[in-house]
C-alpha positions in Angstrom: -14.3 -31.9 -25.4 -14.4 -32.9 -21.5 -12.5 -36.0 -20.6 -12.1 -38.2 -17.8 -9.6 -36.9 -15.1 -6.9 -39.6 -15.6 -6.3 -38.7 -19.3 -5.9 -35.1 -18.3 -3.6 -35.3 -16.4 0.1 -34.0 -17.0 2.9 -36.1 -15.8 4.2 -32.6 -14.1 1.8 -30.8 -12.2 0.3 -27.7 -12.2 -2.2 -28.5 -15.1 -4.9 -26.0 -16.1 -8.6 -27.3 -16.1 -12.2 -26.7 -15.7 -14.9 -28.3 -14.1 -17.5 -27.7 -12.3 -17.0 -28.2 -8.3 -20.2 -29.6 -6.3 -20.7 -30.1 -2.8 -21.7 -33.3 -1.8 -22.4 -34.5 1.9 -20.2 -31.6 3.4 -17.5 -32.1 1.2 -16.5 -30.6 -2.3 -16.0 -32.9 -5.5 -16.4 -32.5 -9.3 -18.8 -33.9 -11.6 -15.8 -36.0 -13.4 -15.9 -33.8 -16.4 -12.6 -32.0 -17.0 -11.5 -30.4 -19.8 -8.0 -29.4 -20.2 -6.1 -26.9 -21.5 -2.5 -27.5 -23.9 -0.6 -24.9 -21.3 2.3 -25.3 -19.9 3.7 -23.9 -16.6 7.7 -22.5 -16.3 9.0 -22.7 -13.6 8.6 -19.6 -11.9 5.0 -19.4 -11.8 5.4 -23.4 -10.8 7.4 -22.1 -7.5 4.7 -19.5 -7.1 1.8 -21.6 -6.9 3.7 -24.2 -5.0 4.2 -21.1 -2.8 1.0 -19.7 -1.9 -0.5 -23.7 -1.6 1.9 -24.3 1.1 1.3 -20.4 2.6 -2.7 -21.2 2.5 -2.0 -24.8 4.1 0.1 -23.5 6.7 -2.6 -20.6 7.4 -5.7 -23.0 7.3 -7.0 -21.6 4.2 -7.8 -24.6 2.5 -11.4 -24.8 2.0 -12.5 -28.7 1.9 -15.2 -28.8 3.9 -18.7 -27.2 2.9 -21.2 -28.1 6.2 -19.8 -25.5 8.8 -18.1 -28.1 10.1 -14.7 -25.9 10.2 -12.1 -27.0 12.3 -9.9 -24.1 11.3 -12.4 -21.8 13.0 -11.9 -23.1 16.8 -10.4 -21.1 19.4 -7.0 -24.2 19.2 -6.4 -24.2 15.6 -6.8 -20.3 15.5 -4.3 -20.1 18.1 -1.8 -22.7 16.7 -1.8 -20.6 12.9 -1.5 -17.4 15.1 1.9 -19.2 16.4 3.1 -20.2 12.3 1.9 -16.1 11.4 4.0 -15.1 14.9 7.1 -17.2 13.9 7.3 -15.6 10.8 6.6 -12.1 12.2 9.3 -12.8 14.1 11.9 -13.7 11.4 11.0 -10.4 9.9 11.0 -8.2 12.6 14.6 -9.6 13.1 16.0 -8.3 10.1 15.3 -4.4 12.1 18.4 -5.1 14.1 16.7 -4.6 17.8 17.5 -6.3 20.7 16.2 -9.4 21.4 14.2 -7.8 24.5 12.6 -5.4 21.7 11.6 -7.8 19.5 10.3 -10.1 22.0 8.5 -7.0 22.9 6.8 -6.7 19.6 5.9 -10.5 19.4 4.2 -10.4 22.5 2.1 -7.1 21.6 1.3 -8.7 18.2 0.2 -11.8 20.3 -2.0 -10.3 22.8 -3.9 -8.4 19.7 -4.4 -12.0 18.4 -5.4 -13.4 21.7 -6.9 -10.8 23.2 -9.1 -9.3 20.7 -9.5 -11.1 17.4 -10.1 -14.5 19.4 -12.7 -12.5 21.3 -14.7 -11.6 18.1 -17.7 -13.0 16.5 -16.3 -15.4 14.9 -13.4 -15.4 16.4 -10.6 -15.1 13.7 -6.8 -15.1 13.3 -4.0 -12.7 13.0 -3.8 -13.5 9.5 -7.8 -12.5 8.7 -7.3 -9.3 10.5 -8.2 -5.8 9.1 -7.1 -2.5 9.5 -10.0 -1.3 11.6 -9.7 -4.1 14.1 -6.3 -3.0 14.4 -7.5 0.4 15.1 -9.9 -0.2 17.2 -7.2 -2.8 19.4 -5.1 0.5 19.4 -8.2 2.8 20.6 -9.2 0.9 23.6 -5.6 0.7 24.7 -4.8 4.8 25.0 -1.6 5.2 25.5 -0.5 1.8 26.4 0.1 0.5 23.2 3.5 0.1 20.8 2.7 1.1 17.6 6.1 0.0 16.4 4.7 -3.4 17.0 1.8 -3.0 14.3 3.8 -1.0 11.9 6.0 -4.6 12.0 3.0 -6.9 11.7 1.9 -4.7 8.7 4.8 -4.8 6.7 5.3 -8.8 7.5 1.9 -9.1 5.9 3.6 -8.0 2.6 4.2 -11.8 2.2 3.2 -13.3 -1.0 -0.5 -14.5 -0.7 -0.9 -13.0 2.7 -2.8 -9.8 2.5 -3.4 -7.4 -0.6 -0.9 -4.6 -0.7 -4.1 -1.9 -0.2 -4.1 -3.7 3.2 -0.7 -2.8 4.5 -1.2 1.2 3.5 -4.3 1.8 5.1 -3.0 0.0 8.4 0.4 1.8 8.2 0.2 3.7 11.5 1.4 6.7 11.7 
């Protein structure tokens, strides 16, 4: 039977529940019924949801807001999670023993794509919403001037946990 939140819940986080989510005045609540379930969470799958929480925070993937009002969709806060998503590229570009000019290299291709194009899109998006055909479509209006080093990278740094789906990263391998 559905109870009030404070009896549900666990002294240790994650708990599983269900409710029903409502939106009121732009923002999303609950309509205070909960019902839990006896589960418990080991530790592993604790880390792993602690994981892709602070993966979606980081990206701005946290829906809280339901009135358009989305402040992770300006051109500044697409920018600054395109600089977290570059960091990272970075750190795992590194691991491919190039030279620091090379890898700089890459980061600056992947940054332009980010800046250049998906900013430039309707809505604008990140580097972290971006598909396979905007990459190749980036690639097509570049010719020859383009590194496709630099995207093989990016797609294989997507295989993050939580990032992008696994079918993602094969159809954008680039051949």
């Amino acid at each position: 039977m559905p109870s009030a939140a404070p009896a549900l819940v666990r002294p240790v986080p994650p708990t599983l529940i269900q409710t029903t989510l409502l939106p009121f005045e732009g923002k999303i609540t609950y309509d205070s019924l909960l019902r839990g379930y006896n589960l418990y969470f080991g530790a592993g799958i604790r880390s792993s949801l602690n994981e892709t929480y602070k993966a979606a925070q980081e990206r701005g993937r946290l829906i809280t807001r339901l009135d358009g009002d989305n402040e992770s969709a300006t051109p500044q806060a697409i920018r600054t999670r395109n600089n977290k998503l570059l960091a990272l590229f970075q750190k795992h570009i590194t691991r491919a023993n190039s030279s620091p000019k090379t890898l700089e290299a890459h980061r600056a291709t992947i940054a332009r794509f980010g800046e250049d194009y998906l900013l430039h899109q309707h809505p604008p998006r990140g580097l972290i919403e971006s598909t396979a055909d905007d990459i190749m479509h980036y690639i097509g209006t570049l010719g020859d001037n383009v590194n496709l080093m630099s995207f093989k990278h990016l797609c294989a740094s997507y295989a993050i946990p939580g990032a992008l789906p696994g079918k993602m990263l094969k159809r954008c391998w680039i051949h």
